[in-house]
N, C-alpha and C positions, 0 to 999 in steps of 0.2 A: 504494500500500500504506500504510494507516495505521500510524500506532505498537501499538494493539492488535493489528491482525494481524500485525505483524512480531512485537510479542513473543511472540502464541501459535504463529505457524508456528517458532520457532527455538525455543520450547519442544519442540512436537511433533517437530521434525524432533531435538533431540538425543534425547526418550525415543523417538521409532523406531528411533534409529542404536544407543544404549545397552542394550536390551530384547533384543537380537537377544543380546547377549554377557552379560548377567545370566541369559538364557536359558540359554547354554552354560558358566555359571561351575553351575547346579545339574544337567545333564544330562551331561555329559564326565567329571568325577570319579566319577560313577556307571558308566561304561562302561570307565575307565580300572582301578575298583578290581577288575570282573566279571572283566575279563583276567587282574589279577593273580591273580586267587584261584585260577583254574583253572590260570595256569602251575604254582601251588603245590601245587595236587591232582592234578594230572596229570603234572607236570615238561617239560610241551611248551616248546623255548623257541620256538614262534611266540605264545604268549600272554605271555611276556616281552617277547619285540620289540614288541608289540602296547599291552602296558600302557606301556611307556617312549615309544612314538613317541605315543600320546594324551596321556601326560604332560605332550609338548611344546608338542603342540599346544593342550592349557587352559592352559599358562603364557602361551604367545602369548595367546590370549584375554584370557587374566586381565588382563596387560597392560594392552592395548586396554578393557576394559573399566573399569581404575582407571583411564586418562586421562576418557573421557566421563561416568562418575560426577562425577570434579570438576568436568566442563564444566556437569554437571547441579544442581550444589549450587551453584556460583556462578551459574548462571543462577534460582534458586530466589531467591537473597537478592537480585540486580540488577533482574532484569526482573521481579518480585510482590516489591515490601516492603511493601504492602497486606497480603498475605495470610501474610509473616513475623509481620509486626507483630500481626495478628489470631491468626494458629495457632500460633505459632512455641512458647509457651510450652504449647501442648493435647499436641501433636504431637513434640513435642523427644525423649522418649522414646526412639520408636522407631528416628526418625535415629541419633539414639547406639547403642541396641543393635545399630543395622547399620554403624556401623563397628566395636564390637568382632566383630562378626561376618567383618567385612572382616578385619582385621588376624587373626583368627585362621584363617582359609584362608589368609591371606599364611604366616604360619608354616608351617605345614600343608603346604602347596604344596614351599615349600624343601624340606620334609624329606625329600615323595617324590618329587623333581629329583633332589636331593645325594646321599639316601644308603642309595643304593641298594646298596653296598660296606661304607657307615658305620656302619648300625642294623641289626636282628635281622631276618630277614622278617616276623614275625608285627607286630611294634610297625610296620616298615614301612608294611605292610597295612593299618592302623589308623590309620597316616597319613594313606592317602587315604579311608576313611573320613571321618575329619575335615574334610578336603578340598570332601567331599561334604553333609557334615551341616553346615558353616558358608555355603559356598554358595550353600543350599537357606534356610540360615536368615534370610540378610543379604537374601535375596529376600521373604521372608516379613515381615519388620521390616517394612523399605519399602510393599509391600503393604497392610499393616493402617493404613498411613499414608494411603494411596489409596481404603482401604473409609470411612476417617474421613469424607476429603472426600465422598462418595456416603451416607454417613449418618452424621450431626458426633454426638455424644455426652460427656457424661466434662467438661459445665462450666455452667453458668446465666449467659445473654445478660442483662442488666440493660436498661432501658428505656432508658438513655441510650448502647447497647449498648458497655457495658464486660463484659469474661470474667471472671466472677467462680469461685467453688467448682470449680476444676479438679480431674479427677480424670487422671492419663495412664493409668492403668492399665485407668480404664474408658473412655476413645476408644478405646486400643488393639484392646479387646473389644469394639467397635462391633457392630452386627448384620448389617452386611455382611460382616466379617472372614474369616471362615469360610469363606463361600459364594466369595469374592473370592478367598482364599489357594488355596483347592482347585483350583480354575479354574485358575489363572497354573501352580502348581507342577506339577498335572497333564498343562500346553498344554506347558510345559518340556519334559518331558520325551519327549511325542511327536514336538515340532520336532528336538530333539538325536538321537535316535533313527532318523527317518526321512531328517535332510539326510546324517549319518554314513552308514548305510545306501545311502544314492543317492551319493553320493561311490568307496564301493569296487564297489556295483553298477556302477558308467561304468568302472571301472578292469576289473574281470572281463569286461566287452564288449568292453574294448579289445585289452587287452592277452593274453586266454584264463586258462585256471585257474592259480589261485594261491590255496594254501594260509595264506598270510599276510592276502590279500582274503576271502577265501573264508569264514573263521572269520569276521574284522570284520564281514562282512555279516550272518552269520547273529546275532552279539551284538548287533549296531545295530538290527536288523530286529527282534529279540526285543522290546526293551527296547519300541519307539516301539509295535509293537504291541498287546500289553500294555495300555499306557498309554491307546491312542485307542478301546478298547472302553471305558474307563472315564470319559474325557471327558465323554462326552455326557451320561453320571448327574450330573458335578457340572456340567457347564452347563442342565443341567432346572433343578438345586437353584437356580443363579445366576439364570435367571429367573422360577422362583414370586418369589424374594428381591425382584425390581427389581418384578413386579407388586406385591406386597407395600409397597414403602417409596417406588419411583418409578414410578407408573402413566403420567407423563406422556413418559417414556424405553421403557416398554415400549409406548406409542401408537405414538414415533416407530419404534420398531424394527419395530413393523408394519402401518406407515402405515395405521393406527386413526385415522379422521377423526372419526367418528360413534360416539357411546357407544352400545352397544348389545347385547342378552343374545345368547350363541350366537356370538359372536365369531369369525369364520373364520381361518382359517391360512392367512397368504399366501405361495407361492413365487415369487418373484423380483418384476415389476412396478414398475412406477416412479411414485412419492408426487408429484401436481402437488399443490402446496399452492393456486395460485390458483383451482382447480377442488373441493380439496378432497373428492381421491380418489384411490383408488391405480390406475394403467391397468396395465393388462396383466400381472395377477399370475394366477397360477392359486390357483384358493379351495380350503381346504377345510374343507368347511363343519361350527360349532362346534368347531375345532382348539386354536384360542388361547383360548380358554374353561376348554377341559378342560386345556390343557396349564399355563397360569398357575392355574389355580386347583381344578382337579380337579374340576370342575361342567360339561358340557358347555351348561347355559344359564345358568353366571355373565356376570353384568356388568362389560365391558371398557372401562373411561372412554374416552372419544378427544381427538386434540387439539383438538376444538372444543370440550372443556369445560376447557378452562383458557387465559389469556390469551396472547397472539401473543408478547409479549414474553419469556414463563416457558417457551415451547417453543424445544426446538435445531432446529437446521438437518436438518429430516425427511432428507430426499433421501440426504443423508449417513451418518447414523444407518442409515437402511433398508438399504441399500446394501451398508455396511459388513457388519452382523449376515447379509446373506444372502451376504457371500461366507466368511464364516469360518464357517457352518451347512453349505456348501458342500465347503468342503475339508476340515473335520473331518469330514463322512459320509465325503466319498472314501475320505479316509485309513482311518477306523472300517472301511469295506468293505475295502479293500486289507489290515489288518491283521488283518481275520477271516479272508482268503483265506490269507494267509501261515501264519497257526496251522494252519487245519485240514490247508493241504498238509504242515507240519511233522510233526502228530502222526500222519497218516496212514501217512507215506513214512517217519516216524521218522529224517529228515534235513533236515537245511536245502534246498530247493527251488531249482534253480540254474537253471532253463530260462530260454530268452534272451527269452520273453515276459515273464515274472517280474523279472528285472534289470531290462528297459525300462521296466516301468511304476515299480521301484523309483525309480531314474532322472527320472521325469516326476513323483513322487511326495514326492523330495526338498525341494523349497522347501513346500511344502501346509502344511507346521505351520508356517513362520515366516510363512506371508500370513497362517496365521486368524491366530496372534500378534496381528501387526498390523493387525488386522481389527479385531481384539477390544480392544486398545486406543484405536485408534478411537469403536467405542463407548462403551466406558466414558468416555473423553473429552468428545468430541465429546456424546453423549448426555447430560451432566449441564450443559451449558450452558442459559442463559450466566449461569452460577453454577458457582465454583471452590469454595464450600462451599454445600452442595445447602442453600439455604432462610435464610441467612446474609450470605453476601457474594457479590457479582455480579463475576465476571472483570474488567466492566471497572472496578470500584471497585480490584482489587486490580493493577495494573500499575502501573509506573513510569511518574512526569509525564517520563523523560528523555526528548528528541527524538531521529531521527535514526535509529530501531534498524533500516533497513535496511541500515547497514553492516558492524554485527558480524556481522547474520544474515550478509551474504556471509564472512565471514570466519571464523564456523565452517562455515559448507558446505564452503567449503574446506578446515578441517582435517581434515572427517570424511571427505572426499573420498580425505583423503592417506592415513587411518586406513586407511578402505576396503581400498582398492589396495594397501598394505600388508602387510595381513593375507592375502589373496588370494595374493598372493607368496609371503609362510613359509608358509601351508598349501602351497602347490601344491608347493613342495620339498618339504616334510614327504612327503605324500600319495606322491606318485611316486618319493621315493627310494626306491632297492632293498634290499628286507627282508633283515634281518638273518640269514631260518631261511627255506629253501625247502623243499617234500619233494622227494624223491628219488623216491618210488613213490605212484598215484595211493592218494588215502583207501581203506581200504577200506567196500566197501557196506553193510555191517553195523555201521557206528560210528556212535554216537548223538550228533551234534552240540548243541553247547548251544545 
């Protein structure tokens, strides 16, 4: 293992370990505050039990989520002072907006822990709100920080490449931004949605009906669904975006060898680079034509029109983008299934075929997650500022980085397993509010 690939695997391996819980710092306060609102409109307390015990459970996250943030800022200035040294004053910004962002969900949070006895309900409620909307924002910072690198902006490179006329306001606003923020915060919310969901789905298989599972399911299931119908509109939008600004990232996504009009649409298949062709994909024909550019005989560059060194790792790239296109349809189909059973039967849908698949359906948003990370990664190599600075210009000369990498695998390891722990008591302790008589069949669940 060289030192570049240690530093990028132990970069990668902490933003896959961290993403999973910035994920759930903007999707759980949104499901935490849905409970509360309704114990307020309705006076049920299983949607008190239900907002207090997700309470706990995004404290525990948040937790785990401010240790690996730090692991991720100090790995940011240790392993790239290349690319401190270069972006640090483009990009600084945004980093600051997301720790005041940070610190004010940190408040936030306390308040709808603590005081729940202390404060007014309504001001309560507006707690998690906040909660919610700093979360959502400290995610969003970050992000516009990620669309920079995929499309730099906001400064004038000089010939003897010194960063002259910085603008932060207008990297921030980059032309990726948009298209990049919508994606993450809308994938957010169908991961939080669907694993919540599949968590009390396994419980209602286990253990039979409960009124405390029963409700969670049907808010979890609500939310992620929702959500994965609208997915797919801002992941169109994110690839006209990449054909638009990085044609040679949307080759590798679909292992596009040969520039060529009428472009076909490949499902699945595997990119030999030394043959330079994709095998076994099923075509369809003029797909990626009309879909990046809304031409069904537009022209699709390939990675033979750009040099060996300026293309990422295809195989990867491909790979990637067709397992996250994969599980976001699922999901997309399973959550159209869920609506229309809902507004049909005008209840939540509780059959033990429907649980199962909730169940099996569970992880599908945090893989594309990290699918889709993946690509964006992986797919702007090997250049850490798309058309500026090359990855491995920007690493650290220190030797040796196969040790720390063991040495955070290991702490994330510990995180891991930890976290798994306080949820599993969370989850399976016994609800505060059981019913006594079953629902009746004429209540409209939310």
């Amino acid at each position: 293992m060289t030192d570049l690939f240690a530093a990028r695997s132990m970069m990668a391996m902490a933003l896959a370990f961290h993403i999973v819980f910035a994920c759930v710092g903007m999707g759980m306060p949104i499901l935490m505050v849905m409970a509360e609102g309704l114990w307020l409109r309705t006076g049920n307390p299983v949607y008190l039990d239900l907002a207090k015990r997700w309470s706990k459970g995004t404290a525990v996250l948040f937790a785990v989520g401010a240790v690996t943030g730090t692991v991720l800022s100090f790995e940011l200035g240790l392993l790239w002072p290349g690319f401190m040294e270069y972006a640090g004053s483009i990009i600084g910004m945004p980093f600051s907006l997301e720790g005041f962002a940070f610190f004010l969900e940190a408040i936030f949070l306390g308040i709808t822990l603590y005081g729940w006895d202390r404060v007014g309900r309504r001001f309560h409620l507006f707690s998690g709100m906040m909660v919610a909307l700093s979360g959502t924002m400290s995610a969003v910072f970050v992000v516009t920080a990620n669309a920079w690198m995929n499309c730099p902006t906001g400064f004038v490179m000089s010939d003897d490449r010194v960063v002259t006329d910085i603008e932060p306001i207008g990297a921030m606003l980059n032309p990726a931004a948009f298209t990049e923020v919508l994606h993450v915060v809308l994938s957010a919310f169908v991961a939080v949605g669907f694993a919540v969901a599949g968590v009390h789905a396994w419980v209602l298989l286990k253990r039979g009906d409960s009124e405390f599972h029963r409700r969670a399911f049907g808010l979890a299931l609500g939310l992620g669904a929702v959500f994965a119908l609208l997915t797919p509109l801002s992941g169109d939008l994110s690839a006209k975006h990449v054909a638009a600004w990085q044609p040679v990232k949307l080759a590798a996504l679909e292992g596009q060898f040969e520039t060529e009009r009428g472009a076909p649409l490949r499902l699945g298949g595997w990119p030999d680079e030394a043959r330079g062709e994709t095998r076994w994909s099923i075509d369809l024909p003029k797909g990626l034509s009309f879909l990046a550019y809304g031409d069904f005989d537009a022209e699709v560059k390939g990675l033979n029109a750009f040099p060996k060194e300026d293309r990422p790792p295809v195989a990867v790239v491909h790979l990637a983008f067709q397992l996250m296109v994969a599980c976001g349809s699922a999901l997309a189909l399973f959550g159209l299934t869920f609506l229309f059973l809902l507004v049909r039967r005008r209840r939540v849908p509780l059959q033990r075929g429907l649980l199962r698949a909730a169940v099996l359906c569970a992880p599908l948003g945090f893989v594309a997650i990290e699918a889709g990370w993946t690509v964006t990664e992986v797919g702007r190599q090997p250049w850490v500022v798309v058309g500026f600075l090359r990855t491995a210009e920007a690493v650290t000369p220190m030797p040796h980085l196969q040790l720390p990498f063991a040495m955070f695998a290991a702490l994330f390891l510990f995180l891991g397993v930890m976290v798994v722990v306080l949820l599993k008591r969370m989850v399976f302790a016994s609800p505060g509010a059981e019913p006594t008589d079953p629902e009746p069949e004429r209540e409209v669940q939310p």
